[in-house]
Backbone atoms as SQL, in Angstrom:
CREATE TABLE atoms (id INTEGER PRIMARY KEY, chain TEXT, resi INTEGER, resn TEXT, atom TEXT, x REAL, y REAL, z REAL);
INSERT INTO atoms VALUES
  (1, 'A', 1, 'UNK', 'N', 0.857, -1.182, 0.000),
  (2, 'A', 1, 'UNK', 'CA', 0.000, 0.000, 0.000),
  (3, 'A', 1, 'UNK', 'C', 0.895, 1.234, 0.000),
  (4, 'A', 2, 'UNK', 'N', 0.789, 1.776, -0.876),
  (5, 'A', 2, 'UNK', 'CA', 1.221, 3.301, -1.192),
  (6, 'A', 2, 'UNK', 'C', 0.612, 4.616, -0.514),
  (7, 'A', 3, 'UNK', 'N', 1.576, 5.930, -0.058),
  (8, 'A', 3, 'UNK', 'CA', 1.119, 6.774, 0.545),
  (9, 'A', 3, 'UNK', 'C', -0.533, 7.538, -0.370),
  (10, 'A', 4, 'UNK', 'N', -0.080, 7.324, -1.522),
  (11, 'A', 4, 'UNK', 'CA', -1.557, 7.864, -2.795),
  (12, 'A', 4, 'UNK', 'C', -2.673, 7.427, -2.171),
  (13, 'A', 5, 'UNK', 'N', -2.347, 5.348, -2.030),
  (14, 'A', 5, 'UNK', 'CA', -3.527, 4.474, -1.539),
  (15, 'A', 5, 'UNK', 'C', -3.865, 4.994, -0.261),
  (16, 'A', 6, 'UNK', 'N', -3.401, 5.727, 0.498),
  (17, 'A', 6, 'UNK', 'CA', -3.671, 5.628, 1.832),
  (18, 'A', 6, 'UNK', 'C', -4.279, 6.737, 2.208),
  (19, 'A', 7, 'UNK', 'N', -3.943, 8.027, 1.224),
  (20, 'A', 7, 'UNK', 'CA', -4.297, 9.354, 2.022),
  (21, 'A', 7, 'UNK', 'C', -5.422, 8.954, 1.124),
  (22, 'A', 8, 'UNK', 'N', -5.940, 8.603, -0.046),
  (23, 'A', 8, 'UNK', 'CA', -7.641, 8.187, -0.488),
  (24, 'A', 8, 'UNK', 'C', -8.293, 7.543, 0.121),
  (25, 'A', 9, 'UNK', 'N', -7.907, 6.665, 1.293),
  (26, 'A', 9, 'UNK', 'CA', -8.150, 6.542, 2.348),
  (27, 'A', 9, 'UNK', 'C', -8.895, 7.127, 3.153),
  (28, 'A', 10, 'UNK', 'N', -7.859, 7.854, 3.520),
  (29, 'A', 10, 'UNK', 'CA', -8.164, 8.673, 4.916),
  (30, 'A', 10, 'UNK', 'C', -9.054, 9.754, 4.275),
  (31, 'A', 11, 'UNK', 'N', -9.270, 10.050, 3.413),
  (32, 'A', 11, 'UNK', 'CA', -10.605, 10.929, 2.578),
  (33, 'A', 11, 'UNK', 'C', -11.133, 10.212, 2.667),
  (34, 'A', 12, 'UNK', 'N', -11.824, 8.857, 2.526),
  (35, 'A', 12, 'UNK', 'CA', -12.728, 8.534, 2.526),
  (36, 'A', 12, 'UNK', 'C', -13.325, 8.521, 3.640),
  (37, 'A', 13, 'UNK', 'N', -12.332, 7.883, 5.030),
  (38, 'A', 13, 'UNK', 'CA', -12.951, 7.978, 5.922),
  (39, 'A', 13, 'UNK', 'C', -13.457, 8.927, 6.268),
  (40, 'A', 14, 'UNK', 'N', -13.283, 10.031, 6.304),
  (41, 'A', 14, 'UNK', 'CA', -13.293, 11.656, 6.500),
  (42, 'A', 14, 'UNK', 'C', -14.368, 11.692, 6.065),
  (43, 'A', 15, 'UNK', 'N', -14.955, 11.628, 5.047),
  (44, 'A', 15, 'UNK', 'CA', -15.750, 11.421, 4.277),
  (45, 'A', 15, 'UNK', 'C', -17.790, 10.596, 4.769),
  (46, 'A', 16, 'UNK', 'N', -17.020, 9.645, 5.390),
  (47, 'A', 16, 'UNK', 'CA', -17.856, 8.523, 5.950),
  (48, 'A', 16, 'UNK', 'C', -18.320, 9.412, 7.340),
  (49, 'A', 17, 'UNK', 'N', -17.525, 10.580, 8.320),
  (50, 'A', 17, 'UNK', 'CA', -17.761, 11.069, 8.935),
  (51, 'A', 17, 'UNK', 'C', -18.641, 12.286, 8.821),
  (52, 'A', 18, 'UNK', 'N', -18.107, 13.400, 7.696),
  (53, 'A', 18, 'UNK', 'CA', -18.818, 14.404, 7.642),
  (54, 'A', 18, 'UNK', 'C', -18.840, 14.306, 5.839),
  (55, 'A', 19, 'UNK', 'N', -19.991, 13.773, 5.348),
  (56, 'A', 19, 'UNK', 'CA', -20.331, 13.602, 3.828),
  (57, 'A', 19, 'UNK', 'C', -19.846, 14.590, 3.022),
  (58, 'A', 20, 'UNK', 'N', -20.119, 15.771, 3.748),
  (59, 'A', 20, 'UNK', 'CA', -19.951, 17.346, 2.756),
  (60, 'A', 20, 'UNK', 'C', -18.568, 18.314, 2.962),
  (61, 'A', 21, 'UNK', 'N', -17.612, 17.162, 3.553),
  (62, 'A', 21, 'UNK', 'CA', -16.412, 17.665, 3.918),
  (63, 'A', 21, 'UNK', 'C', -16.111, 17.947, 2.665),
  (64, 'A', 22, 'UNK', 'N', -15.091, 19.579, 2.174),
  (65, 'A', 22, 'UNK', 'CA', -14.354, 19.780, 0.895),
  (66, 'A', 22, 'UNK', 'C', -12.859, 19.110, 1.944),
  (67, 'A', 23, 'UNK', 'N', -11.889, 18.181, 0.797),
  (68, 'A', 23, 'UNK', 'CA', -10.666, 18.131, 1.292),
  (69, 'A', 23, 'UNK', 'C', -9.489, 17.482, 0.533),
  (70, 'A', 24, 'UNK', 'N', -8.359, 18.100, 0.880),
  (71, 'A', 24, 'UNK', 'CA', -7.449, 17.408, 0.269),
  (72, 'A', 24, 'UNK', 'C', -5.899, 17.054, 0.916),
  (73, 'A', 25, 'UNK', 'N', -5.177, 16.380, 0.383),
  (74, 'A', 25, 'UNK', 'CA', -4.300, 16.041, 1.356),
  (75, 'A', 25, 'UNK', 'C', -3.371, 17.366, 2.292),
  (76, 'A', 26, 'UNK', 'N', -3.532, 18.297, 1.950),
  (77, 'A', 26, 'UNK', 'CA', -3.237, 19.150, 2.719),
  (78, 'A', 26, 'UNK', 'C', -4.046, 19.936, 3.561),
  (79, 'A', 27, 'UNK', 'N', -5.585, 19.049, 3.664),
  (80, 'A', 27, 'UNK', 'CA', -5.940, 19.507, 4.341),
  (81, 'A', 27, 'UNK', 'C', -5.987, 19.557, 6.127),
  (82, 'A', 28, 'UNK', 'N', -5.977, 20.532, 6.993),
  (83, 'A', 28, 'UNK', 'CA', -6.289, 20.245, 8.253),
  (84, 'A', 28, 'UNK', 'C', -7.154, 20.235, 8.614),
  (85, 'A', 29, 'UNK', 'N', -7.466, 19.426, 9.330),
  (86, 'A', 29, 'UNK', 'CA', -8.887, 18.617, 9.608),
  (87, 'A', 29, 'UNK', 'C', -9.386, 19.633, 10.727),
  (88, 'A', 30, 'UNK', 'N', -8.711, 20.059, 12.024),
  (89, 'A', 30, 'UNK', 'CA', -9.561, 21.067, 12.857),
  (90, 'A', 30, 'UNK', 'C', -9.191, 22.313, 12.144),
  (91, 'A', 31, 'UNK', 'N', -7.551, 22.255, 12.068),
  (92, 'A', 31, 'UNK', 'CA', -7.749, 23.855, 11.666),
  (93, 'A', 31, 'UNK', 'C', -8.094, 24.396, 10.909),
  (94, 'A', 32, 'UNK', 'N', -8.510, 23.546, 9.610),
  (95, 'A', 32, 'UNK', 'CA', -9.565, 24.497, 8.426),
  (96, 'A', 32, 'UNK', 'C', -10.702, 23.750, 8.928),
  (97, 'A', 33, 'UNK', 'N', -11.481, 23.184, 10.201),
  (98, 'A', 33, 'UNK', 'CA', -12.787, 23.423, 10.592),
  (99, 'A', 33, 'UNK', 'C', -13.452, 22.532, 9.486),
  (100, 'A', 34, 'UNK', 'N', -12.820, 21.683, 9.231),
  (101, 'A', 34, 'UNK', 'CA', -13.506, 20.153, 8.812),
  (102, 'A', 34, 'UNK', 'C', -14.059, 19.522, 9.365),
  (103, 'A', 35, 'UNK', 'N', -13.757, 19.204, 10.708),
  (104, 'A', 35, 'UNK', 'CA', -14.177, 18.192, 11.745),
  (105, 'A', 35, 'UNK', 'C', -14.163, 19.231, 12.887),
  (106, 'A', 36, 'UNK', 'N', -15.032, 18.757, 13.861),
  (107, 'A', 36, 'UNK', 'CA', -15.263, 19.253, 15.290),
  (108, 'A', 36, 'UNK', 'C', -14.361, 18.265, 15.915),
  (109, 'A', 37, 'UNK', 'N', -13.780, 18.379, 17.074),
  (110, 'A', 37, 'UNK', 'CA', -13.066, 17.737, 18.161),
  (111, 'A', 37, 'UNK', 'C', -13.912, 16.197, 18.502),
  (112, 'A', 38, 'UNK', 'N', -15.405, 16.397, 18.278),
  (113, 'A', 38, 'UNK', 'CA', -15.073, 14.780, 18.541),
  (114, 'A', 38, 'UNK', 'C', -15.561, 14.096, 17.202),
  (115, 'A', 39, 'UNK', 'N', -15.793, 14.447, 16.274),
  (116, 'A', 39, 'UNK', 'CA', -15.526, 14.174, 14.734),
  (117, 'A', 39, 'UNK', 'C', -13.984, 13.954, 14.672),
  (118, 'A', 40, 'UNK', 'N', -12.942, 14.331, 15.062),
  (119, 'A', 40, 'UNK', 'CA', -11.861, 14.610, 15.029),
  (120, 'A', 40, 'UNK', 'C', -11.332, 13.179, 15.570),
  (121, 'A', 41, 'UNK', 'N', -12.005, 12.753, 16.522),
  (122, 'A', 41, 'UNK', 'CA', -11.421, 11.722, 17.731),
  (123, 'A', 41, 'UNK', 'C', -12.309, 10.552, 16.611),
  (124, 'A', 42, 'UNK', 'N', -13.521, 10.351, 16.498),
  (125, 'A', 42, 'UNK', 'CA', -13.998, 9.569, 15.645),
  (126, 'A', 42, 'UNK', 'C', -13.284, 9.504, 14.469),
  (127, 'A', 43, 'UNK', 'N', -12.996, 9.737, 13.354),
  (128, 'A', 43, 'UNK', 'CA', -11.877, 9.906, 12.838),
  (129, 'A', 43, 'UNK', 'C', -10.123, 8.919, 13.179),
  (130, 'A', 44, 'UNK', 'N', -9.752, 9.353, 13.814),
  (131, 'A', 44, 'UNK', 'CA', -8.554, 9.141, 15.083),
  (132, 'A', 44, 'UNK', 'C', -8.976, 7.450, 15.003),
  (133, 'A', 45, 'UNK', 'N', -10.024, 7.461, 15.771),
  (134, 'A', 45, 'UNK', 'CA', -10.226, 5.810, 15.989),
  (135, 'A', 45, 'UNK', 'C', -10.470, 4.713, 15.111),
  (136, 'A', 46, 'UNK', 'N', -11.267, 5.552, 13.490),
  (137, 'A', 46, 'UNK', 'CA', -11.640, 4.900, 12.655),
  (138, 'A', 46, 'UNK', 'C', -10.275, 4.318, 11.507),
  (139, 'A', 47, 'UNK', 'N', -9.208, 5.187, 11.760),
  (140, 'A', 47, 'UNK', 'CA', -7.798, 5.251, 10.908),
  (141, 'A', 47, 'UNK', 'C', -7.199, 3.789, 11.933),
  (142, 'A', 48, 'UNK', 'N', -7.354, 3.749, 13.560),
  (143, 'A', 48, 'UNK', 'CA', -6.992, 2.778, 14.016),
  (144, 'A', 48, 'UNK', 'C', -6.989, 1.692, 13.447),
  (145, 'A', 49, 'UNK', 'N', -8.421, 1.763, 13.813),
  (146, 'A', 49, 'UNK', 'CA', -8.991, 0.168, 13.766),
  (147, 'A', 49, 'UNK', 'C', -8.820, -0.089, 11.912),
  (148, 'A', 50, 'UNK', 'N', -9.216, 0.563, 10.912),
  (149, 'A', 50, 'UNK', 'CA', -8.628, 0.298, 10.156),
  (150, 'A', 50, 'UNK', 'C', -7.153, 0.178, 9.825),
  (151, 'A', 51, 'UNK', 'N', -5.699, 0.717, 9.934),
  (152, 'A', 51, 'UNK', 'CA', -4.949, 0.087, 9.695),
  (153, 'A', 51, 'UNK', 'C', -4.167, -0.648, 11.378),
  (154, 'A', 52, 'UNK', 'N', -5.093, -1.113, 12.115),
  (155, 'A', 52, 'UNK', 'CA', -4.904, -1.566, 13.520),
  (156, 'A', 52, 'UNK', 'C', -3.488, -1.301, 14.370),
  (157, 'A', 53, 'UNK', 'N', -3.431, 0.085, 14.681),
  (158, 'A', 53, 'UNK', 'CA', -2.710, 0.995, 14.952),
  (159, 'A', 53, 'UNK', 'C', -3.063, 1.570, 16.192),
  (160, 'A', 54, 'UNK', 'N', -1.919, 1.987, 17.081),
  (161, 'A', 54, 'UNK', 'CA', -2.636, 2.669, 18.392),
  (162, 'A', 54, 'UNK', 'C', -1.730, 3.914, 17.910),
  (163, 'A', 55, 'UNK', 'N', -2.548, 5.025, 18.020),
  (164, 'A', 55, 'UNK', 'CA', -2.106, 6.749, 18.093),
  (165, 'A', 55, 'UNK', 'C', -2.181, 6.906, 19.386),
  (166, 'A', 56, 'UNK', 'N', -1.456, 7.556, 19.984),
  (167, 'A', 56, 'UNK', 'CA', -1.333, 8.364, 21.083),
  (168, 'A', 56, 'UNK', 'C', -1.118, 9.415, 21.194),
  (169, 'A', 57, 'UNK', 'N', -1.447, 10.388, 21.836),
  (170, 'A', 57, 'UNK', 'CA', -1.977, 11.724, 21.930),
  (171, 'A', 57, 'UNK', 'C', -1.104, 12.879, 21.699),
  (172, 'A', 58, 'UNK', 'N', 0.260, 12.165, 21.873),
  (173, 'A', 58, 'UNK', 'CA', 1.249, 13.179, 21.967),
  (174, 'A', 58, 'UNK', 'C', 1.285, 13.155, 20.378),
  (175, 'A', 59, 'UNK', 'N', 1.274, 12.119, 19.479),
  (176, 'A', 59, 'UNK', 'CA', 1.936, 11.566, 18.526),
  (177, 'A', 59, 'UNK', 'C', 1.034, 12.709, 17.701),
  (178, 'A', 60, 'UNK', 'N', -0.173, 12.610, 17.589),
  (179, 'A', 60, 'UNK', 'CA', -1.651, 13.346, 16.873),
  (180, 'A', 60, 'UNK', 'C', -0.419, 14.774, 16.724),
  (181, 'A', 61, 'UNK', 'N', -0.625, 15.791, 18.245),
  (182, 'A', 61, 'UNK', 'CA', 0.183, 16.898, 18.167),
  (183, 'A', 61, 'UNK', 'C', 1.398, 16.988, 17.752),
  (184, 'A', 62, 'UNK', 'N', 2.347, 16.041, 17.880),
  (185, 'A', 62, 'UNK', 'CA', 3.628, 16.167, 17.598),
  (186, 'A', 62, 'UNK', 'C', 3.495, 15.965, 16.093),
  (187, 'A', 63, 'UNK', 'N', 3.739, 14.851, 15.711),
  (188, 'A', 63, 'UNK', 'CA', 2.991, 15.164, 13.922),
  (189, 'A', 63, 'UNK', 'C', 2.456, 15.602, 13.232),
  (190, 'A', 64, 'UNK', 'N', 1.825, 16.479, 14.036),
  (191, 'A', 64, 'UNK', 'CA', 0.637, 17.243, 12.988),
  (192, 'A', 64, 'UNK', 'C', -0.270, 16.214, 12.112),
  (193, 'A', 65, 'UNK', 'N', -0.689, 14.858, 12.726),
  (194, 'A', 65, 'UNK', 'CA', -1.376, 14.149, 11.804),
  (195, 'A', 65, 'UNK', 'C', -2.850, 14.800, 11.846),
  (196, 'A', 66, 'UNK', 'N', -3.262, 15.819, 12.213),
  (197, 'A', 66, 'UNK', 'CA', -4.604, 16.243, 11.588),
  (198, 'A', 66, 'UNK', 'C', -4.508, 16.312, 10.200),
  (199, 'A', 67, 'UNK', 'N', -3.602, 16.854, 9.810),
  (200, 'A', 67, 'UNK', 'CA', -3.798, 16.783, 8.209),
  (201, 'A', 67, 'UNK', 'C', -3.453, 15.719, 7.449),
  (202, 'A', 68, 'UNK', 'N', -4.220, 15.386, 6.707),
  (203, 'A', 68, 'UNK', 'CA', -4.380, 13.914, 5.841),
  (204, 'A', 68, 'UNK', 'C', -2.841, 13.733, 5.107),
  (205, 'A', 69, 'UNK', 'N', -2.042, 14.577, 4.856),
  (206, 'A', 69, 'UNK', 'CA', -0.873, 14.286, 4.251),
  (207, 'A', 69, 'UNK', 'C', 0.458, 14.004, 5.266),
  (208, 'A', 70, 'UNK', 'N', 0.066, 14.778, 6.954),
  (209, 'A', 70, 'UNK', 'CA', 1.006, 13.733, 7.841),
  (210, 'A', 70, 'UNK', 'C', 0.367, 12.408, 8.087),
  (211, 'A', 71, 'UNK', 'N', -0.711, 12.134, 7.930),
  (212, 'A', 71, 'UNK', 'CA', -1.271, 11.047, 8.506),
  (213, 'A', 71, 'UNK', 'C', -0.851, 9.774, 7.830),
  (214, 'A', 72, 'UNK', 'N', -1.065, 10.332, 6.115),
  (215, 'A', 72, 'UNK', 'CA', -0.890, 9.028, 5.485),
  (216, 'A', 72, 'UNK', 'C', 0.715, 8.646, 5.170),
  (217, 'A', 73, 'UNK', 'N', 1.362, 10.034, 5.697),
  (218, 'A', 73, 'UNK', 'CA', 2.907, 9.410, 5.558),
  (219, 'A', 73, 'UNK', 'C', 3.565, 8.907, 7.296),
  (220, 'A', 74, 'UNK', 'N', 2.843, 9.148, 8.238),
  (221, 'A', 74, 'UNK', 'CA', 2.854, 8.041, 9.498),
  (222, 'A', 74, 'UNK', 'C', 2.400, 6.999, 8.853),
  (223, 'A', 75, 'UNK', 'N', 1.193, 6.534, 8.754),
  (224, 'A', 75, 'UNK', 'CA', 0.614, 5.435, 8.483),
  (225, 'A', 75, 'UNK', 'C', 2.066, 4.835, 7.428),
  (226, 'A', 76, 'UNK', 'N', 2.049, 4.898, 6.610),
  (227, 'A', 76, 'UNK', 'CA', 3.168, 4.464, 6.017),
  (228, 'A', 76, 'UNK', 'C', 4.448, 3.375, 6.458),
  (229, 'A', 77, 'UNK', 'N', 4.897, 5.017, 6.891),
  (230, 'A', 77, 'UNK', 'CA', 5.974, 4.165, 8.287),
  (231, 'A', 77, 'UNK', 'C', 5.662, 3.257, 9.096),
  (232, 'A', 78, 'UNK', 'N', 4.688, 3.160, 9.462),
  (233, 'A', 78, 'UNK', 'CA', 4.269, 2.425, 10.721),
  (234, 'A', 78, 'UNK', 'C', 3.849, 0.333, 9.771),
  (235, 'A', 79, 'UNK', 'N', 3.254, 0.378, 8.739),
  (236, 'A', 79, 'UNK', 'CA', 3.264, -0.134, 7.908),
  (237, 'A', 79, 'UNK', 'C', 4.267, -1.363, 7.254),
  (238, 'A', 80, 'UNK', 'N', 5.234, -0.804, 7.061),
  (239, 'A', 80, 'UNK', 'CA', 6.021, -1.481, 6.378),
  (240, 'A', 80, 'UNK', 'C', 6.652, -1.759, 7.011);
C-alpha cells in the first residue's frame, strides 16, 4: 500500500464522517474546521482500527497528523 492508496483513504474515511467535507491532502482537519473535536477523535479511531494501529496523543500533536498528508505518511511508516 502506497502513501496515494492511503491518504484516499483517509478521505474517505473523513468522508464517511462528515459527507460534505471539501478536502485534500493538505488539508487540516480542525484547523480548516472540517471536523469538530469529537468528529476529530472519531476519525482518530476509525484510521486505528482500520490500519490496527494505536495513536497516542502526543503523537496526533507532535505530527501534525490532523492533516491527511502527515497522517498518510505516518501510516506508512508504521506499515512497512
Amino acid at each position: 500500500m502506497d502513501n496515494q492508496q492511503i491518504t484516499e483513504e483517509l478521505c474517505s474515511i473523513v468522508k464517511k464522517i462528515k459527507a460534505d467535507a471539501a478536502i485534500t491532502e493538505n488539508t487540516a482537519l480542525i484547523g480548516d474546521a472540517v471536523l469538530d473535536s469529537l468528529e476529530f477523535m472519531n476519525y482518530i479511531v476509525k484510521v486505528e482500527e482500520a490500519y490496527s494501529l494505536q495513536i497516542s496523543d502526543s503523537e496526533i500533536s507532535t505530527l501534525q497528523l490532523g492533516m491527511i498528508k502527515n497522517m498518510a505518511t505516518y501510516i506508512c511508516s508504521k506499515i512497512k
